[in-house]
C-alpha positions in Angstrom: 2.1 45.5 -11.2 -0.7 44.6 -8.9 -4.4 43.1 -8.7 -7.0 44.0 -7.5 -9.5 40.9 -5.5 -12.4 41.8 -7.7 -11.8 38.8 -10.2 -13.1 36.2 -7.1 -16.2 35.5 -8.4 -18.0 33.1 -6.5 -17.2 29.7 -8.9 -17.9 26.6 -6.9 -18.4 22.7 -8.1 -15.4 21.9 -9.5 -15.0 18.8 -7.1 -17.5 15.8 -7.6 -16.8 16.1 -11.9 -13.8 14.4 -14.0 -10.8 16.1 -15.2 -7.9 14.8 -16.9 -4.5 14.7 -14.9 -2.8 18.1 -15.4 0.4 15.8 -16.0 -0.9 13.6 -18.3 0.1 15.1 -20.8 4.1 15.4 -20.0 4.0 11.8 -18.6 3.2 10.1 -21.9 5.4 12.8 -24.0 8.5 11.8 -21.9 8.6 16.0 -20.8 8.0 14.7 -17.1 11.3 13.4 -15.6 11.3 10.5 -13.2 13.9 10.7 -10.0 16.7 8.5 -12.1 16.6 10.9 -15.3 16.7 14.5 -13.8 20.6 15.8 -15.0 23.2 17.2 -12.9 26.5 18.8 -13.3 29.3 15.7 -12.2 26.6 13.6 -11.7 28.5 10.0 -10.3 26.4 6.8 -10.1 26.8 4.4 -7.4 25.6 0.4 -7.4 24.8 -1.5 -4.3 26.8 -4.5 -3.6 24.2 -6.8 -1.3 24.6 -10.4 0.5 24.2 -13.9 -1.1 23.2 -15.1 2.1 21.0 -14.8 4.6 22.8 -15.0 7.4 26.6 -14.4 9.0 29.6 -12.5 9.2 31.5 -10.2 6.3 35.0 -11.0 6.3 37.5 -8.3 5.6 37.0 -6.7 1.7 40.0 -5.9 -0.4 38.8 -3.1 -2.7 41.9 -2.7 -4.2 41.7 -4.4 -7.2 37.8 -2.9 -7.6 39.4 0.8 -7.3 41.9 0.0 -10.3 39.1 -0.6 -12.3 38.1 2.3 -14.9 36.1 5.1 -13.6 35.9 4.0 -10.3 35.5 6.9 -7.6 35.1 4.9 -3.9 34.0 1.4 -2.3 31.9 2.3 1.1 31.5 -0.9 3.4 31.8 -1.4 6.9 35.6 -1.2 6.8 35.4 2.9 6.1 32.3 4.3 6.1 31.2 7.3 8.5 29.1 6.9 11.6 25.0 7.0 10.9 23.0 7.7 13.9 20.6 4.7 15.5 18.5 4.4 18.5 16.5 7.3 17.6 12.3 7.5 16.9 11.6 8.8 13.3 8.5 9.9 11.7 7.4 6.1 11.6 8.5 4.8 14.6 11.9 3.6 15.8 14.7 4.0 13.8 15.1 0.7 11.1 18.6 -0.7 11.6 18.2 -0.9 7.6 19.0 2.4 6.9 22.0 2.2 8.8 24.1 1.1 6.1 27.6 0.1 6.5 27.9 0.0 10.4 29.0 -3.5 11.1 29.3 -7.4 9.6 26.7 -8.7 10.6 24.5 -9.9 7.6 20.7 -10.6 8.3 19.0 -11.7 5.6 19.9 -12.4 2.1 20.1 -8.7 0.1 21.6 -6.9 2.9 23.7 -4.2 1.6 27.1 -5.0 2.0 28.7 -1.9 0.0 28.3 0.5 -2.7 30.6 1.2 -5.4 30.9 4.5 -6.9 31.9 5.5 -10.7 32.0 8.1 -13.4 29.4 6.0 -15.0 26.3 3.5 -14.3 27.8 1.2 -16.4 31.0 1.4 -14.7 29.6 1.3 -11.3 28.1 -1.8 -12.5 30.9 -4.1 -13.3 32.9 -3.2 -10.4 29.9 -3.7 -8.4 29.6 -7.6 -10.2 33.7 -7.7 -9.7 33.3 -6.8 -6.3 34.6 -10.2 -4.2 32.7 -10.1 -1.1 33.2 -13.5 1.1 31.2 -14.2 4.6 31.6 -16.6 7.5 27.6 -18.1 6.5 25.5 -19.6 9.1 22.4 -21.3 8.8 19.5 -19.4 8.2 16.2 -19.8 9.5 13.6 -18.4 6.7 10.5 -21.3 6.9 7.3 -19.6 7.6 4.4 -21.7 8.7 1.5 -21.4 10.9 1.8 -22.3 14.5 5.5 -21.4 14.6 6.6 -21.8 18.2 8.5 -18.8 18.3 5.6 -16.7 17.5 4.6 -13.6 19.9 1.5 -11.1 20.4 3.6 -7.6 19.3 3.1 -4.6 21.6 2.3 -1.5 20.2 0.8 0.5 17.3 -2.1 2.6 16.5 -3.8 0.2 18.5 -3.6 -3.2 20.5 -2.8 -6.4 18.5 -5.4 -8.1 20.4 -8.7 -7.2 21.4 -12.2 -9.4 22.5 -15.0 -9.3 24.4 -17.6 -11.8 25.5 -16.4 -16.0 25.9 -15.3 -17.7 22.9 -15.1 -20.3 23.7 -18.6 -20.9 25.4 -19.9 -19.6 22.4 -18.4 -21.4 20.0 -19.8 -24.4 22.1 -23.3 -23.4 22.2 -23.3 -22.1 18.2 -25.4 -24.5 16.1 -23.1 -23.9 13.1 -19.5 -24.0 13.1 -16.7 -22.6 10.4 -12.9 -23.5 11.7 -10.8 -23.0 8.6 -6.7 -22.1 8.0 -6.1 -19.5 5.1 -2.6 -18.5 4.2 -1.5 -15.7 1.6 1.5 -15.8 0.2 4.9 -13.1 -0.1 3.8 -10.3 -2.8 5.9 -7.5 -3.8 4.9 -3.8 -4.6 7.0 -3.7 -8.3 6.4 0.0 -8.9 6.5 0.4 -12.2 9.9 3.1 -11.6 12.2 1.5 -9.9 13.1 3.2 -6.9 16.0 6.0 -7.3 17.8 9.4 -5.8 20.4 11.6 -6.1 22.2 12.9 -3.4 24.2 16.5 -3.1 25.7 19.0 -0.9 24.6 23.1 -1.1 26.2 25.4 0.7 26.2 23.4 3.8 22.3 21.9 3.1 22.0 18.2 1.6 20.0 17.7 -1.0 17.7 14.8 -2.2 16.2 14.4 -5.2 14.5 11.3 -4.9 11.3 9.1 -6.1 9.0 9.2 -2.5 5.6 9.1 -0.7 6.2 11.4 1.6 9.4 14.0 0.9 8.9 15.7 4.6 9.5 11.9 5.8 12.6 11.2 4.2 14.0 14.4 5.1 13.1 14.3 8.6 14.6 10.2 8.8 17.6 11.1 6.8 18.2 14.1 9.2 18.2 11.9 12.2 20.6 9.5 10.8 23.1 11.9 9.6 23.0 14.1 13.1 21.8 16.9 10.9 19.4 19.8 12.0 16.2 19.5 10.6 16.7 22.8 8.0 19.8 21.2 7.2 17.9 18.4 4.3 16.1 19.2 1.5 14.2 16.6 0.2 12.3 17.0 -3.5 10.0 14.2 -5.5 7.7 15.6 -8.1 7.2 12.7 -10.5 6.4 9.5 -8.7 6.1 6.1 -11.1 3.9 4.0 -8.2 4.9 3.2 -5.0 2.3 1.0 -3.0 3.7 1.4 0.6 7.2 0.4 -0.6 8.4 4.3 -1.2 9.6 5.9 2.2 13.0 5.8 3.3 15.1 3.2 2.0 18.9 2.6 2.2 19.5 4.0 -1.9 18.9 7.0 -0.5 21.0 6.3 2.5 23.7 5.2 0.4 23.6 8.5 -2.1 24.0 10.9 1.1 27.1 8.9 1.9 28.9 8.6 -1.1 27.9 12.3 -2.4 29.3 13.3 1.5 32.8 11.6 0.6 33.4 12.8 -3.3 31.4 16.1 -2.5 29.8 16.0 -5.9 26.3 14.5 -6.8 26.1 11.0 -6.7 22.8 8.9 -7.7 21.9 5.1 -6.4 18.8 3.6 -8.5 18.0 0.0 -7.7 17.8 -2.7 -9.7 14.7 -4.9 -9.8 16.4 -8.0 -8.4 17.6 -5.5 -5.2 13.9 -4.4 -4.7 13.1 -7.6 -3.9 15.0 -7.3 -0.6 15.5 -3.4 0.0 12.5 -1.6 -0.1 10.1 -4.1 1.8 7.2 -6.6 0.9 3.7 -8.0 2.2 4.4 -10.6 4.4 2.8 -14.6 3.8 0.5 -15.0 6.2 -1.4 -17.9 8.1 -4.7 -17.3 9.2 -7.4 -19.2 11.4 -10.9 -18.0 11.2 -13.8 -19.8 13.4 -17.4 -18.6 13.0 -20.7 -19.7 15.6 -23.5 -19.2 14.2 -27.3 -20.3 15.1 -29.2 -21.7 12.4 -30.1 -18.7 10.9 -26.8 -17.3 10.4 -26.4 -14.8 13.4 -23.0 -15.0 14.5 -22.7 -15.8 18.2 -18.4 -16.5 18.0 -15.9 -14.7 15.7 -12.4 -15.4 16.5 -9.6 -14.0 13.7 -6.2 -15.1 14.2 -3.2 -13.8 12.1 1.0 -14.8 11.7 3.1 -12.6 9.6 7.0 -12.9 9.5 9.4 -10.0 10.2 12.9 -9.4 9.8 15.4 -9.9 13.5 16.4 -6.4 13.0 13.0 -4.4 13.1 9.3 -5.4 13.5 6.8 -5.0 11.1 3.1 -6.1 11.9 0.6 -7.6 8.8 -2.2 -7.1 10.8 -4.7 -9.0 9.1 -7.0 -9.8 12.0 -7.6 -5.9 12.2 -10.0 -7.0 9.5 -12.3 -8.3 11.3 -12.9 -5.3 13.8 -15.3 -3.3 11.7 -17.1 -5.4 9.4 -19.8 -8.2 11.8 -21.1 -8.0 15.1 -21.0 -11.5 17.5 -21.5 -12.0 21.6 -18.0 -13.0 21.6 -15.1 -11.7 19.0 -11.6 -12.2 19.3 -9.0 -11.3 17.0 -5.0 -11.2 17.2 -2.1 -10.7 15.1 1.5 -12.6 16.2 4.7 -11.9 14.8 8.0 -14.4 14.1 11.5 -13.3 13.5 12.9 -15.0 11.3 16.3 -14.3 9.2 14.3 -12.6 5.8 14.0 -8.8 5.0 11.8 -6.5 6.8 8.4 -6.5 5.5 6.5 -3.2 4.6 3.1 -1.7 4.3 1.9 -2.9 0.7 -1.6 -1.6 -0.6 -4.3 -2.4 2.5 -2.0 -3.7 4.1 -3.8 -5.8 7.3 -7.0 -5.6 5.5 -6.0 -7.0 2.0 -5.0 -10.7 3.6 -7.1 -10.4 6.2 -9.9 -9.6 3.9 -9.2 -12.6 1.9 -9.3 -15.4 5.3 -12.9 -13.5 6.8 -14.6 -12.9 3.6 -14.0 -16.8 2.5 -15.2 -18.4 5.9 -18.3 -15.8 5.4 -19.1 -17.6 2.5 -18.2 -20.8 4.0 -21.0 -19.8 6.7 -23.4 -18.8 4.2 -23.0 -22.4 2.2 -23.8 -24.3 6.1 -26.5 -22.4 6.5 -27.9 -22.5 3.7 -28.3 -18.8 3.5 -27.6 -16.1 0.6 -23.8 -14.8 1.4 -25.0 -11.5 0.7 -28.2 -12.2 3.6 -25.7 -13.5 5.7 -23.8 -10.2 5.7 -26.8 -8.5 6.0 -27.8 -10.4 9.0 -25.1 -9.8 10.8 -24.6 -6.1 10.1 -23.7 -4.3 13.2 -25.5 -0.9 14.5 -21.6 0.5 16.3 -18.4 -0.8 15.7 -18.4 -4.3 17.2 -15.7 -4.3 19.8 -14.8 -0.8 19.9 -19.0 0.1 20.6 -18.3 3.2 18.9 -20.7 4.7 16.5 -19.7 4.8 12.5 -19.0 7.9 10.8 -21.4 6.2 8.2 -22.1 2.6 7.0 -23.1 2.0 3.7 -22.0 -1.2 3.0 -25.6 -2.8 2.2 -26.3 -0.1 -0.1 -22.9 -1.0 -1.7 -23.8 -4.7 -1.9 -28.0 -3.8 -3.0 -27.0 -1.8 -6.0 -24.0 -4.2 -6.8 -26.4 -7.1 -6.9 -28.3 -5.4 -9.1 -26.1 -4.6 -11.9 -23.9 -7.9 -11.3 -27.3 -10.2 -11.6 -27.2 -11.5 -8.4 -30.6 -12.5 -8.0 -30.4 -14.9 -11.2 -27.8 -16.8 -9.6 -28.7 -20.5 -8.8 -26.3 -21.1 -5.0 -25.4 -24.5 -6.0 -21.9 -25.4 -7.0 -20.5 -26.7 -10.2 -23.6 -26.4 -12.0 -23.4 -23.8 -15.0 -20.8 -24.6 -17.9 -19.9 -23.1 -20.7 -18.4 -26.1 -23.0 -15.6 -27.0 -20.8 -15.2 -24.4 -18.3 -17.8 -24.5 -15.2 -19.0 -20.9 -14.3 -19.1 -19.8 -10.8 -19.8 -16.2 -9.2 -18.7 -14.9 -5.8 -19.2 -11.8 -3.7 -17.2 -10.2 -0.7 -17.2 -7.3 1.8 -14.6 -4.8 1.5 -13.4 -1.9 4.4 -10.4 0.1 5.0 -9.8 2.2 8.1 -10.3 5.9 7.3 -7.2 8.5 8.4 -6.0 11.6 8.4 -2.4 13.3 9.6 -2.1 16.5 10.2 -0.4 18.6 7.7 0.2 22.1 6.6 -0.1 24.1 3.3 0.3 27.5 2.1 -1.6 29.2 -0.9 -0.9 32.3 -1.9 -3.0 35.0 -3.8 -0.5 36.2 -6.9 -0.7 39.2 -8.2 -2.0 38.0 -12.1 -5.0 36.8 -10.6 -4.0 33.6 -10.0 -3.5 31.1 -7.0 -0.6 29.2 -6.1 -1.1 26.1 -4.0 2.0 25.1 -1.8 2.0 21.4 0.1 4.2 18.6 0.6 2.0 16.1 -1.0 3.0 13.1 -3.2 1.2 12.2 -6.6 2.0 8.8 -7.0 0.2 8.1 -10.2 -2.8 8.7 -8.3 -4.1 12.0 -9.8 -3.4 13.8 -6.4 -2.4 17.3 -8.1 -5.7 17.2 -10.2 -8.0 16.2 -7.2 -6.1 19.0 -5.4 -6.6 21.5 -7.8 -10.3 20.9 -7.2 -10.2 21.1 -4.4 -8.4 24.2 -4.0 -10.5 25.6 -7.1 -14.0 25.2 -4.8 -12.6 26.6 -1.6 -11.5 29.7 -3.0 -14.3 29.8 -5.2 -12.5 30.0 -8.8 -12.0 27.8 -11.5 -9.1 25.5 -11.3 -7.1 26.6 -14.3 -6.4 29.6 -11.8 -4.8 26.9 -9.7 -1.0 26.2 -9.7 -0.3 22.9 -7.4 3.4 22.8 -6.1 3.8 19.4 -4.0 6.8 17.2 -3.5 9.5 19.6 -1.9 10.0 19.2 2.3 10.9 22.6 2.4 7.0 23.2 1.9 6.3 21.8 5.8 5.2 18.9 7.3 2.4 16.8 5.5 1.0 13.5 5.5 2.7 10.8 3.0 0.4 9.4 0.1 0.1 6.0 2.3 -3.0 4.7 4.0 -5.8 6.1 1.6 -4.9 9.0 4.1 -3.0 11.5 1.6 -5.7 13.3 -0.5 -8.0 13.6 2.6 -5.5 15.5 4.3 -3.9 17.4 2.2 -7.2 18.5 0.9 -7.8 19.8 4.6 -4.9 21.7 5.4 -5.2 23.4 1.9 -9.2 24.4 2.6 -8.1 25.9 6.1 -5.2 28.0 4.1 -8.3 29.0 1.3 -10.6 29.5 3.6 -8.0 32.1 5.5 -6.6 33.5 2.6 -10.4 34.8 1.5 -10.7 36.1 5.0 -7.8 38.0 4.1 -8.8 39.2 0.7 -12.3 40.1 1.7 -10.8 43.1 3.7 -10.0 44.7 0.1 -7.0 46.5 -1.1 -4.4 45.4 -3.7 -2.4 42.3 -3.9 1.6 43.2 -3.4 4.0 42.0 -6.6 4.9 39.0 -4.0 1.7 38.1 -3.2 -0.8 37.3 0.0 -0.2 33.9 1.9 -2.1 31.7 3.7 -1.2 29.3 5.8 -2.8 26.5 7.5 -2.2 23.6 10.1 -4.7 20.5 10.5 -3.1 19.4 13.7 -5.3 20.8 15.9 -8.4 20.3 14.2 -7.6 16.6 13.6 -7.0 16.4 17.1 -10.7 17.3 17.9 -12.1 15.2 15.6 -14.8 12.6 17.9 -14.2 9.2 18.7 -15.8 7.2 15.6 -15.7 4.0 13.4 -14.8 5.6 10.2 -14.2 3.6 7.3 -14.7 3.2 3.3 -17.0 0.2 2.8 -17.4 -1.8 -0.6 -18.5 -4.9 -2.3 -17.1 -7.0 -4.7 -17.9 -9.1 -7.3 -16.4 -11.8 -9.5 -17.6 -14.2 -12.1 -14.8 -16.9 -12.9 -14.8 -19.4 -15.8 -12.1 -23.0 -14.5 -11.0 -25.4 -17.1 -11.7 -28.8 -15.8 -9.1 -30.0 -18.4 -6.1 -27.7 -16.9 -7.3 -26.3 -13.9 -7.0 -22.7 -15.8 -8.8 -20.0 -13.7 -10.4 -17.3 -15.7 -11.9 -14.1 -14.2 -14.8 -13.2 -16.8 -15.9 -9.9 -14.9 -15.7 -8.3 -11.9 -17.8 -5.5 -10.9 -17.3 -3.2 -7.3 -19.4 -0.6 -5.4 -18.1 1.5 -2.9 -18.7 4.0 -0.5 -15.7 6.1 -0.1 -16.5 9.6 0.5 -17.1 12.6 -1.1 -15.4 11.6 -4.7 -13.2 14.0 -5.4 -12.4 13.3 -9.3 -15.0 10.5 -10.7 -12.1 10.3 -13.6 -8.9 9.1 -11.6 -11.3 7.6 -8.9 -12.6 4.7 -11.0 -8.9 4.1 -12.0 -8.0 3.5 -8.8 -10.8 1.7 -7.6 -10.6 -0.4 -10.7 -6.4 -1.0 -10.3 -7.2 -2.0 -6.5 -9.7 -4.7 -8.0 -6.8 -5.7 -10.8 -4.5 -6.1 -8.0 -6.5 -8.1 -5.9 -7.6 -10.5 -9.5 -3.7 -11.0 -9.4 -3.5 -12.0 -5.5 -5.6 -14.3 -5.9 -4.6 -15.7 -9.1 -0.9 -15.0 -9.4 1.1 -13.5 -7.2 3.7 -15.5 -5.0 7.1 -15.2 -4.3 8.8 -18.3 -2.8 11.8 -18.2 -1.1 14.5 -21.2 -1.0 14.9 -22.8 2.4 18.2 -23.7 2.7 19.8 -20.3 0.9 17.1 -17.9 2.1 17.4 -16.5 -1.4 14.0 -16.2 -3.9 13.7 -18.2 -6.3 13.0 -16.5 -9.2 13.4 -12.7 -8.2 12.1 -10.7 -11.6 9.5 -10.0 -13.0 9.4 -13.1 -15.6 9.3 -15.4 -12.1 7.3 -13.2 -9.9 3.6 -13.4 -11.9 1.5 -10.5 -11.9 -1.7 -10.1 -13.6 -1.1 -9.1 -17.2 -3.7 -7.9 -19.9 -4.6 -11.2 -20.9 -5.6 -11.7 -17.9 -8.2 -8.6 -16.9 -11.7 -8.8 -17.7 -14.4 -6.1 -18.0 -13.9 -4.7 -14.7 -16.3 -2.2 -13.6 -16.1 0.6 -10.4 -19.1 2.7 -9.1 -19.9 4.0 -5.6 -23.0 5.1 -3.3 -23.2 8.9 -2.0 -21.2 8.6 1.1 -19.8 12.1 2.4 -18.1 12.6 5.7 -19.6 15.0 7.4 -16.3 15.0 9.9 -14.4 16.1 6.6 -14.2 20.0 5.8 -14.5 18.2 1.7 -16.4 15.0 2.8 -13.7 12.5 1.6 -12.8 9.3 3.6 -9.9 8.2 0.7 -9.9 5.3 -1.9 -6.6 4.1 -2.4 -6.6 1.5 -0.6 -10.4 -0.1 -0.2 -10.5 -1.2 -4.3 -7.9 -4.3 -3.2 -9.7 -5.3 -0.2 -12.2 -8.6 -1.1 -11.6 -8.6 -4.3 -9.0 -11.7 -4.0 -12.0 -13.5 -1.6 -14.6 -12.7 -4.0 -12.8 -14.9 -6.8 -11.9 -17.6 -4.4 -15.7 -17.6 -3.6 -16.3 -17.7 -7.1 -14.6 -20.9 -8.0 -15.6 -22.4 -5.0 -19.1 -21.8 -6.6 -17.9 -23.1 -10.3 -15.9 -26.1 -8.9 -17.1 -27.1 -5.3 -13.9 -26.9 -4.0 -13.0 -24.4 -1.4 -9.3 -22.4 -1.7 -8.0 -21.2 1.4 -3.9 -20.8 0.1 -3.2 -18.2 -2.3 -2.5 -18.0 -5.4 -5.6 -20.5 -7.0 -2.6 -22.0 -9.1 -4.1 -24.2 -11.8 -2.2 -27.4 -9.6 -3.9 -26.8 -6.8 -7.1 -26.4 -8.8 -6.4 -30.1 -10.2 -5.6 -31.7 -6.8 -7.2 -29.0 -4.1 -8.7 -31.4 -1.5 -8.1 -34.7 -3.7 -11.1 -34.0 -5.3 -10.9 -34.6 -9.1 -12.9 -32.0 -11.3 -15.8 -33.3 -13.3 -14.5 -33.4 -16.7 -16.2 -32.3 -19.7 -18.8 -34.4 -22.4 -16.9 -36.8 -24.5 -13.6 -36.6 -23.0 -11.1 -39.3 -22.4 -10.3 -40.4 -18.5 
């Protein structure tokens, strides 16, 4: 049968209104399947067998008495397993000595995989793992993070310098009338993806196959590839329902470990991870330690900003929390400084986690802004305003756009601003004293090249082909719109196909980078396809395809400041009694871009804002000196922010398209996280008096932040 073109009417406007998630429905019927529940013939299951402790030597394993137990297939360890590849650059960066499981004894951090044991069963695979006796020649370990650690050094590297100034700091700082020099630290947080991660790993006529829970499935193929010696044709990687990921979803050693195993039993063997082993396998924000100094003259114009940041990283492989990045875009000064250093230490490898740089970083500038504001005596919000710059401070180069005082004039607006008396600790409600707190929030905006196909069928409908990654996000829905408006039809003639490697190379869902690039690459493909179609004729059983590649295009793009811009605000309510903080409301505005679908938009604006209520409140994982282990590694120890907790929280943005952008969309995944932990530390500095510069505002360190005791309420007893 074939079609005729004449049923591409001109339909545009699909992006820009709000549609349910074409999922939705099949993720809360149970008819979507999740990486861990997708069946296969033979299936086997395999459990990794990690380190209890953090540093030393594996002594010789006797698997013989785990291989008598029932069901039990193999035992991989150093002892027998094959030769992985290592030295090589992958797609994000140099190769992790991570993923090369197996390859000797050395144990680095606590975690470490040491093995994996294989059986007919999960349950199986299980107990053998827990019977598994696994002894080590321990050393001690060196785990204790703290600022000024001597061992600390300026990285080199990276999508750009770790350290950048211009102009003397420290004359400046000399000749500034006001002063801010404050230490901020955050604190380890974990992603905790709702699904755990998981993938299945088979041979297929020669080809391996992945089935696997991911951000990016042309990234794991390509990295799993180099590791195995294999040609690039030779993987297949496939992830179509994603249960969150957060940064923490690229290559990890599950999927390492299922390629192995499934290699030696040649039959399908899956690895899920437990939620204790994500603690230490799939990567984490890194504490940090900040130091912030401000010079002001009187009137708040900054003449010194210098932004220092510390994270920790693993003694196998660098990872960078560059939370002095921060700093770059948001305020102008004659002299600005900022630096982000680096110590090894003997913990796991920390990962990008949602904003990551921004999201601590966020939290140390935005406070000592307020702190500014308070010398001064000026109106945080003024302050910002006063030192809003007209190009990107350091770089000099000009912004895609800025809207970040429109952001803050209609937030102050609908939050009340206005009303609010600046002086500390004076509104209560019975026994809780009210405060309120604003912040600035940015988040660089990116793009990686990609490609996509779509393809004219012959029923009159489209088929959209990409290796994206919907991560919860509503990506397949925004794309559909997208799609829908460049070839000009409605989007129920859409069909999105995303999640397979075999589709090309693509940008992950990662750095609020996805949606604006795959949305490119699959505009250039419309865009040709209707080229194509206008020429007339009929459309062939198999179809007309388009295809596209951003590469180029991206390439050209001109040197700007680009960035999504926000501001948050919090009201908090602290129990003088207990030291209880309670958020009462938080309200952001943004300027993100063309908004693609208002719908899944405010959800992830308003989840970025939930996240960053729970840094500041809740979030912390401590580790134990002397073992290097966690203390407390679950979800009962770790806190996160739980119903209870959330107040009305409400999302809106400005009109803010980027005219650089074929769609106008700059990306929001990221920028809903960033202030939003400074804005409620702001907030019960304004309630209590007391400034919080460590994460989480625990309701100790309300009590006995500073030594200063709280006022305590009418009547009560001392």
């Amino acid at each position: 049968m074939t079609t005729t073109t004449t049923g591409l009417a001109p339909v545009t406007g699909a992006v820009g209104t709000a549609h349910t998630r074409r999922e939705g429905r099949d993720k809360v019927t149970g008819a979507a399947r999740y990486a861990a529940e997708i069946p296969f013939a033979g299936l086997a299951h395999g459990w990794l067998v990690v380190s209890t402790v953090a540093r030393g030597r594996i002594r010789p394993i006797d698997t013989a008495p785990v291989l008598a137990m029932p069901g039990v297939l193999a035992v991989l360890h150093h002892g027998n397993a094959q030769s992985l590849a290592s030295g090589y650059t992958g797609p994000m960066g140099p190769a992790d000595p991570t993923l090369q499981l197996f390859q000797h004894d050395r144990v680095p951090h606590t975690g470490w995989p040491v093995a994996l044991v294989v059986a007919e069963t999960s349950e199986e695979a299980r107990e053998a793992a827990e019977s598994l006796v696994v002894d080590y020649d321990e050393e001690v370990p060196d785990v204790a993070f703290a600022a000024g650690h001597q061992e600390a050094y300026v990285p080199v590297g990276g999508r750009a310098e770790a350290e950048q100034g211009k102009g003397d700091l420290a004359a400046e700082l000399a000749a500034s009338a006001v002063v801010v020099d404050a230490e901020y630290t955050t604190p380890e947080e974990h992603h905790h993806p709702m699904e755990p991660h998981a993938a299945t790993a088979y041979w297929d006529s020669g080809r391996l196959e992945v089935v696997d829970s991911n951000q990016g499935s042309i990234f794991v193929a390509q990295e799993l590839a180099l590791l195995f010696s294999l040609e690039p044709s030779a993987v297949r990687v496939r992830s179509e329902h994603v249960g969150g990921g957060f940064g923490s979803k690229g290559t990890r050693p599950h999927q390492v470990a299922a390629a192995m195993a499934a290699t030696v039993l040649h039959r399908p063997v899956r690895v899920v991870l437990t939620r204790r082993q994500m603690f230490s396998l799939i990567g984490y924000r890194s504490p940090t330690a900040q130091r912030v100094r401000l010079g002001a003259d009187p009137d708040g114009r900054l003449r010194a900003l210098d932004h220092q940041g510390l994270n920790q990283t693993s003694k196998v492989h660098e990872f960078v929390e560059r939370s002095a990045d921060a700093a770059r875009a948001m305020y102008d000064a004659d002299a600005h400084h900022t630096v982000s250093r680096v110590v090894r230490l003997d913990v796991p490898t920390p990962t990008w986690m949602r904003a990551p740089g921004e999201a601590p970083g966020s939290f140390a500038l935005e406070c000592a802004m307020d702190e500014l504001a308070e010398k001064c005596g000026i109106d945080p919000i003024a302050l910002r305003a006063r030192n809003e710059p007209t190009a990107g401070p350091v770089s000099g180069l000009p912004y895609s756009s800025r809207r970040l005082l429109a952001c803050f004039e209609e937030g102050a607006r609908r939050f009340g601003w206005n009303e609010r008396d600046p002086r500390p600790g004076v509104r209560r409600d019975g026994r809780w004293l009210l405060g309120t707190g604003t912040a600035a929030a940015s988040f660089p905006t990116l793009a990686g090249p990609s490609t996509a196909a779509v393809t004219a069928e012959a029923d009159g409908t489209f088929t959209v082909r990409i290796t994206a990654a919907d991560i919860g996000t509503g990506a397949r829905t925004a794309l559909s719109l997208v799609a829908a408006d460049a070839l000009a039809v409605t989007p129920d003639r859409v069909a999105i196909r995303i999640g397979d490697s075999d589709f090309g190379p693509a940008m992950i869902a990662g750095g609020s980078a996805g949606t604006r690039s795959w949305s490119w690459a699959i505009t250039l493909a419309a865009r040709e396809l209707r080229e194509q179609l206008a020429l007339g004729g009929d459309i062939p059983p198999e179809g007309i395809t388009a295809r596209s590649n951003t590469a180029d295009a991206i390439g050209a793009l001109p040197p700007r400041e680009r960035h999504a811009f926000g501001a948050q605000f919090a009201e908090v309510a602290v129990d003088v009694a207990t030291g209880e903080v309670r958020v009462r409301r938080m309200l952001g505005v943004f300027a993100a871009g063309r908004i693609v679908n208002p719908l899944t938009a405010r959800s992830q604006f308003v989840g970025g804002m939930i996240w960053g209520l729970s840094m500041a409140l809740h979030e912390e994982a401590v580790r134990d000196h002397g073992t290097g282990t966690h203390v407390g590694a679950d979800l009962a120890g770790y806190h996160v922010a739980a119903n209870a907790d959330v107040p009305l929280v409400e999302a809106d943005w400005v009109d803010d398209p980027d005219e650089d952008d074929p769609v106008g969309i700059k990306g929001i995944g990221e920028v809903g996280i960033v202030g939003a932990a400074a804005a409620v530390a702001n907030a019960v500095w304004h309630a209590t008096g007391v400034r919080h510069r460590h994460l989480p505002i625990r309701p100790d360190r309300v009590l006995t932040s500073g030594g200063v005791a709280l006022p305590r309420p009418p009547g009560s007893r001392a």
